[in-house]
C-alpha positions as CSV (number, residue, x, y, z in Angstrom):
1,X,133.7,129.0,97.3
2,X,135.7,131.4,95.1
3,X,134.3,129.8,92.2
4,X,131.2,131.6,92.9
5,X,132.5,135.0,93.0
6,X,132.2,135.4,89.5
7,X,128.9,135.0,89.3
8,X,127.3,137.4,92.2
9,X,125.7,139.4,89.3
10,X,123.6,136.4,88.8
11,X,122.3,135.9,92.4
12,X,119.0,137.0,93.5
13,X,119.1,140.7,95.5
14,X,123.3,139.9,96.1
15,X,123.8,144.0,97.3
16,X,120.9,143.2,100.2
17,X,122.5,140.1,100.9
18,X,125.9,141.8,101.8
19,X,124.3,144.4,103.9
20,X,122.3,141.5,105.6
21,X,125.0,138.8,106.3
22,X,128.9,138.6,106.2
23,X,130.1,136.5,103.3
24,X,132.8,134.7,103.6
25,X,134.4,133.2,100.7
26,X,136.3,130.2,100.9
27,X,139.4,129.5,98.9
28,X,139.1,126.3,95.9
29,X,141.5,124.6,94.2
30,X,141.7,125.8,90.5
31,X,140.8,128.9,90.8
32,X,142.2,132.7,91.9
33,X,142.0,132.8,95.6
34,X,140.6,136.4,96.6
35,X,141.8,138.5,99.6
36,X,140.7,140.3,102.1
37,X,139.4,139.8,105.5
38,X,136.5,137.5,104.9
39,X,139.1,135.4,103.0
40,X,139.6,131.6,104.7
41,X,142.1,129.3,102.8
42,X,140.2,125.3,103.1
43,X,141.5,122.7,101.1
44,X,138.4,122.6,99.0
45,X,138.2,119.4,96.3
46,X,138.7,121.0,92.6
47,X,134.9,120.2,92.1
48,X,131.5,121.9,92.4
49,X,128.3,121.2,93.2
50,X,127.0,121.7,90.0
51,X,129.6,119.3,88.6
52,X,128.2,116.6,90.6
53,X,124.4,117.7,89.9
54,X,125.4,117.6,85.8
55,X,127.2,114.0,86.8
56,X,123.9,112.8,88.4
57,X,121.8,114.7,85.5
58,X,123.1,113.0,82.5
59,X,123.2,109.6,84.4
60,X,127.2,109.7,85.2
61,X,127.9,108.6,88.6
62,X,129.4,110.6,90.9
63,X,130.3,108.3,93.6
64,X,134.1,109.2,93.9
65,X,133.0,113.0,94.4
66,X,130.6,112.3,97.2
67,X,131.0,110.3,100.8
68,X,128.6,107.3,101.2
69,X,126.4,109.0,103.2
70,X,125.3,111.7,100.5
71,X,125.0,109.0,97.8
72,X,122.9,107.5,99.9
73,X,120.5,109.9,100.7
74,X,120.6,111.5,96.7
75,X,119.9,107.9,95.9
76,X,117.0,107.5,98.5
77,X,115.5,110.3,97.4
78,X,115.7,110.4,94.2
79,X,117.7,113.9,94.0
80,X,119.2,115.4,90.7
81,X,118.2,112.0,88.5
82,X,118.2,111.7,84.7
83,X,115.2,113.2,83.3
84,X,113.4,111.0,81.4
């Protein structure tokens, strides 16, 4: 998502990425769409994954960000719980 553009610094080895793969960013609501050929506009929900992973953290649920199905299987396995 565009979100993430920002923080490509951050990523592990991000120039041998780019020579590896094509990235294709993905426009998100609420932030700056780039441009340029590897640009796709996608209604994207104004949420992130680490939103719902801080929601699931701190013991907030997150239920209206995610479909049953991936409730399900975070709740199953026991994914991104409060830490005791």
């Amino acid at each position: 998502g565009a979100d993430l553009l920002a923080e490509t610094d951050d990523w592990y080895r991000f120039t041998e990425l780019q020579q590896l793969v094509r990235i294709v960013v993905v426009g998100r609501a609420g932030f700056e769409m780039p441009t340029g050929d590897d640009v796709f506009e996608a209604g994207l929900p104004e949420i992130s994954s680490r939103e719902i992973r801080a929601r699931l953290q701190s013991g907030d649920s997150a239920a209206h960000m995610l479909s049953d199905p991936v409730q399900d299987y975070l709740t199953q396995k026991s994914l991104y719980t409060p830490s005791p």
